[in-house]
C-alpha positions as CSV (number, residue, x, y, z in Angstrom):
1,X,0.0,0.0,0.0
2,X,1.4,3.3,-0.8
3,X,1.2,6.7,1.6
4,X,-2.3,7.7,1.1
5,X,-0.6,11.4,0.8
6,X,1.0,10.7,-2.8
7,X,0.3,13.0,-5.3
8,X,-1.4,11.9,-9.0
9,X,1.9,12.4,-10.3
10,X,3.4,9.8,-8.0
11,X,0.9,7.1,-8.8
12,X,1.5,8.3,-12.3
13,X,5.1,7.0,-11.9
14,X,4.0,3.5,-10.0
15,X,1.5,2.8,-12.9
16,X,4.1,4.0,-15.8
17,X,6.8,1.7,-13.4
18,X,4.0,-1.2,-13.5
19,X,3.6,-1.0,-17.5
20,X,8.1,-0.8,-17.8
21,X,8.3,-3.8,-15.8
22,X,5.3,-6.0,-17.7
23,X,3.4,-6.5,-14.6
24,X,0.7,-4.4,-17.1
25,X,1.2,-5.6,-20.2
26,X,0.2,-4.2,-23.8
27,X,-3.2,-4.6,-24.7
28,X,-4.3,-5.6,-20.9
29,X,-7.2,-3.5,-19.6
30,X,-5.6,-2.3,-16.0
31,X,-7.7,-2.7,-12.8
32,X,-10.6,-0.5,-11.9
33,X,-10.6,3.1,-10.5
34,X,-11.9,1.2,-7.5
35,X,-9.7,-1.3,-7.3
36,X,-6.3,1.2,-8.5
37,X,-7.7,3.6,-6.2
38,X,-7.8,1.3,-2.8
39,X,-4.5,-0.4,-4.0
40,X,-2.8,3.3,-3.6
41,X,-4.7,4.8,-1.2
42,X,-6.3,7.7,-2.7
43,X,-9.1,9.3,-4.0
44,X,-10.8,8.8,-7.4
45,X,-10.1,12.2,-8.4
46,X,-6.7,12.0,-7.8
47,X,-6.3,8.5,-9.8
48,X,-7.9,9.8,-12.7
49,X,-5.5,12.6,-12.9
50,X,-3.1,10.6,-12.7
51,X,-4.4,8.1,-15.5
52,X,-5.3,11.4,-17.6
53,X,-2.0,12.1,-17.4
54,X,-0.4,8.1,-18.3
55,X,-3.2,8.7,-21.1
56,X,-1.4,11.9,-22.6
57,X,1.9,10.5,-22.7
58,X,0.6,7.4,-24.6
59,X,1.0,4.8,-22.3
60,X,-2.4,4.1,-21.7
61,X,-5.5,4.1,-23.9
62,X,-9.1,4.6,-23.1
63,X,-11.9,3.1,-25.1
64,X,-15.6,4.2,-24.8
65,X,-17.4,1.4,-22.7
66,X,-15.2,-0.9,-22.7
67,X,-12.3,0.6,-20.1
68,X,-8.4,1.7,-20.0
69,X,-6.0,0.2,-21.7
70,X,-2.6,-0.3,-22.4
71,X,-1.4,1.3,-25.0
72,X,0.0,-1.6,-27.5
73,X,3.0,-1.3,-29.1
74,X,6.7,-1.8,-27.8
75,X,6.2,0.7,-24.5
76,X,8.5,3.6,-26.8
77,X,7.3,7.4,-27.1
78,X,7.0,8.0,-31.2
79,X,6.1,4.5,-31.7
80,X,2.2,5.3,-31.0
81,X,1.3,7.2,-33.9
82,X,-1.4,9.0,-32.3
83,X,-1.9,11.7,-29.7
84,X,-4.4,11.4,-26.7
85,X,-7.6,13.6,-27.1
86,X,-7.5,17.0,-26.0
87,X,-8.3,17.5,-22.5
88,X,-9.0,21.0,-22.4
89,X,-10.7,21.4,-25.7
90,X,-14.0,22.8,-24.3
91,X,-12.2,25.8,-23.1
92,X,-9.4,26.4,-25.5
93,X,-8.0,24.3,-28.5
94,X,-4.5,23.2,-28.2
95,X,-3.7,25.7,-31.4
96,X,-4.8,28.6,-29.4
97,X,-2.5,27.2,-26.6
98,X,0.5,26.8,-28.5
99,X,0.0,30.4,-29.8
100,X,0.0,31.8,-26.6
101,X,2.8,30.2,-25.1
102,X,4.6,31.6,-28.8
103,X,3.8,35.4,-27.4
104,X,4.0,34.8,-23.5
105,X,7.3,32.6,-23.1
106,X,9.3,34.6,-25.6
107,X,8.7,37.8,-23.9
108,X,9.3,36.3,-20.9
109,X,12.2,34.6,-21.6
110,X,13.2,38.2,-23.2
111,X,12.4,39.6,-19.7
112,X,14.4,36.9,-17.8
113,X,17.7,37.3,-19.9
114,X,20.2,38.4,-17.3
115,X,18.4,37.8,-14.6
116,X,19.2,34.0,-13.9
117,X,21.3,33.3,-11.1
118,X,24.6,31.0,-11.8
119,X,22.6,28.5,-9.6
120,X,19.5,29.0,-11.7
121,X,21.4,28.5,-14.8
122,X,23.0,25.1,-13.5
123,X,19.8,24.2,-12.6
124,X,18.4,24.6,-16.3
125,X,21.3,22.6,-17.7
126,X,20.8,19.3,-15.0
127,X,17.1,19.3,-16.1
128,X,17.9,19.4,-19.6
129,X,20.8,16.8,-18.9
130,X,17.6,14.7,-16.9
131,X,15.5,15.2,-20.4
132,X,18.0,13.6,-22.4
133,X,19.2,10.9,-19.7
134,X,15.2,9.8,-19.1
135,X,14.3,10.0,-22.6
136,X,17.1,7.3,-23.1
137,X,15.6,5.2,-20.5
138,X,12.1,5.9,-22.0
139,X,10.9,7.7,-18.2
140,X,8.5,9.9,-19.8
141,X,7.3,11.1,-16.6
142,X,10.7,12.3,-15.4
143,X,11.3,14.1,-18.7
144,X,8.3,15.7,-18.8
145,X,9.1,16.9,-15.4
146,X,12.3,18.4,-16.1
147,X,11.0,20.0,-19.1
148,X,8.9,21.6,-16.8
149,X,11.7,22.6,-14.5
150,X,13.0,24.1,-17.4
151,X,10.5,26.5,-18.2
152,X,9.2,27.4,-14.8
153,X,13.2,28.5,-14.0
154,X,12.7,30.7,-16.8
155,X,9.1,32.1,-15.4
156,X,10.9,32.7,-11.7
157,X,13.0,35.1,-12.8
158,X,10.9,37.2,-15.3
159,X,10.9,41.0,-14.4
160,X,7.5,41.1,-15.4
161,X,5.1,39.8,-12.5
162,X,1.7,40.5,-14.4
163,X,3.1,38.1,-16.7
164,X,4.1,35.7,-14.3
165,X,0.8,35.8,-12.7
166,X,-0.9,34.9,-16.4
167,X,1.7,32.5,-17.0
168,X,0.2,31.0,-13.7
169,X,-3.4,31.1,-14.9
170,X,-2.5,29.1,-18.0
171,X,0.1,26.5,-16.1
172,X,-1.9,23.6,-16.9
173,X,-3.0,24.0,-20.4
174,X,0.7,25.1,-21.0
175,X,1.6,21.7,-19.0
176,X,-0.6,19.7,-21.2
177,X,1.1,20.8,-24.3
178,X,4.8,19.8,-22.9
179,X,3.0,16.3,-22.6
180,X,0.7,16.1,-25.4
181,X,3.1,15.4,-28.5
182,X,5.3,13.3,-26.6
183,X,3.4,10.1,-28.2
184,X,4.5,10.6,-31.5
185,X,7.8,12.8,-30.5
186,X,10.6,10.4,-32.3
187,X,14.5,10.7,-30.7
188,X,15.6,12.9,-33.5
189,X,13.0,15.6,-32.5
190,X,14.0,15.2,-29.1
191,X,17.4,15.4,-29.6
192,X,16.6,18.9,-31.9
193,X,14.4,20.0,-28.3
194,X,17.4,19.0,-26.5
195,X,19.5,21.1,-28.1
196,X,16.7,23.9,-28.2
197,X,16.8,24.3,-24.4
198,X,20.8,24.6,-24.8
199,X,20.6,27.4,-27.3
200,X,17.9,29.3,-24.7
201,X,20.4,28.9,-21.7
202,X,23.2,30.4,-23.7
203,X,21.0,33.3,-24.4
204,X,19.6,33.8,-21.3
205,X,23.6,33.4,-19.6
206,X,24.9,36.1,-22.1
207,X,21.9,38.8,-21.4
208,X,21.0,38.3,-24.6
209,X,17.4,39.0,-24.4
210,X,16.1,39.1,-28.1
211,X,17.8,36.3,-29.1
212,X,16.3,34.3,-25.4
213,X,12.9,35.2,-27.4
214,X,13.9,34.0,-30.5
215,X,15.2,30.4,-29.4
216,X,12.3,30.4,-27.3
217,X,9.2,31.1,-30.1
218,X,11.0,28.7,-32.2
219,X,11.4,26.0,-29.4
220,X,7.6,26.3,-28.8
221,X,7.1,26.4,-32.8
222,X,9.3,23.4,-33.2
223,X,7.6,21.6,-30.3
224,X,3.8,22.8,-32.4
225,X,5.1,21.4,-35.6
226,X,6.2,18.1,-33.6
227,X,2.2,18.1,-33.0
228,X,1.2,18.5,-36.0
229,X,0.3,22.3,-35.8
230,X,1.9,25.6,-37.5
231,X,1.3,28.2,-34.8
């Protein structure tokens, strides 16, 4: 039994672990909210977040009437072909999303140039060292994580705090894209986001703030087209 106090995301990682080691196999509906609920000791809500979240990576699949699956295939991001539906698609479309990360993130990453500490900046490079270490070992959650370290460093030390504060307003839409083309993001377009994040850090070490917006919008653009989108 695990601490009832675990967040989603750590059942996400127990379930993901569970599906890695083939004690849920591909193709095998996985237990009930019921029973996946009282196995980890939390609520409903929570577990569905959690299995929303499995479901966005591509490592689980859910069919009307008949349950959550499984994903099939070999367990590897890019082999899917598919993305999960939309979460959020009765508020805003994942487009409209994209776009206003393009606007919001390259000003702010204009705004934070300079600003980063020398431990915020080493900070920046160990997550994007984490991205590239746990795409290798196919930990999706973990390098969706640090991608999100990434870009929340970035927020911290905007000069800006009305954009900060909308930034917040938007975290989890915004988080949903870092997530959402990772089924069908193959290693050469991670090894191209990889190398994205790099380009960003040396702007935002050399106080180069243009250029920060620049590697940014075309980061987020890159990360659009990887979706299937031309923000």
């Amino acid at each position: 039994m695990l601490n009832k106090t675990l967040l989603p995301q750590s059942v996400a990682r127990e379930i993901q672990a569970m599906i890695q080691s083939g004690e849920l196999k591909a193709g095998e509906k996985v237990p009930s909210q019921r029973e996946f609920s009282q196995r980890f000791g939390i609520s409903r809500a929570s577990l569905r977040e959690a299995l929303l979240t499995l479901e966005t990576l591509g490592l689980l699949k859910t069919e009307a009437g008949r349950g959550t699956f499984v994903a099939a295939g070999d367990g590897t991001a890019g082999q899917s072909g598919n993305m999960a539906p939309w979460r959020y698609s009765e508020s805003y479309s994942v487009f409209d999303v994209f776009q206003t990360r393009i606007l919001l993130e390259g000003e702010i990453a204009r705004l934070a140039a300079g600003r980063l500490s020398q431990a915020q900046l080493d900070m920046m490079e160990k997550a994007t060292k984490t991205m590239e270490e746990c795409w290798a070992s196919q930990d999706l959650l973990a390098n969706v994580d640090a991608d999100l370290e990434f870009h929340g460093i970035i927020v911290s030390a905007c000069s800006n705090t009305m954009l900060k504060a909308l930034y917040k307003t938007v975290r989890d839409q915004v988080t949903e894209t870092q997530r959402q083309p990772i089924p069908i993001t193959d290693p050469e377009r991670m090894r191209q986001s990889i190398a994205e994040h790099r380009r960003i850090i040396t702007a935002l070490k050399s106080n180069a703030g243009d250029m920060a917006r620049v590697e940014m919008e075309t980061h987020i653009r890159n990360t659009a087209r990887c979706a299937g989108l031309q923000p």
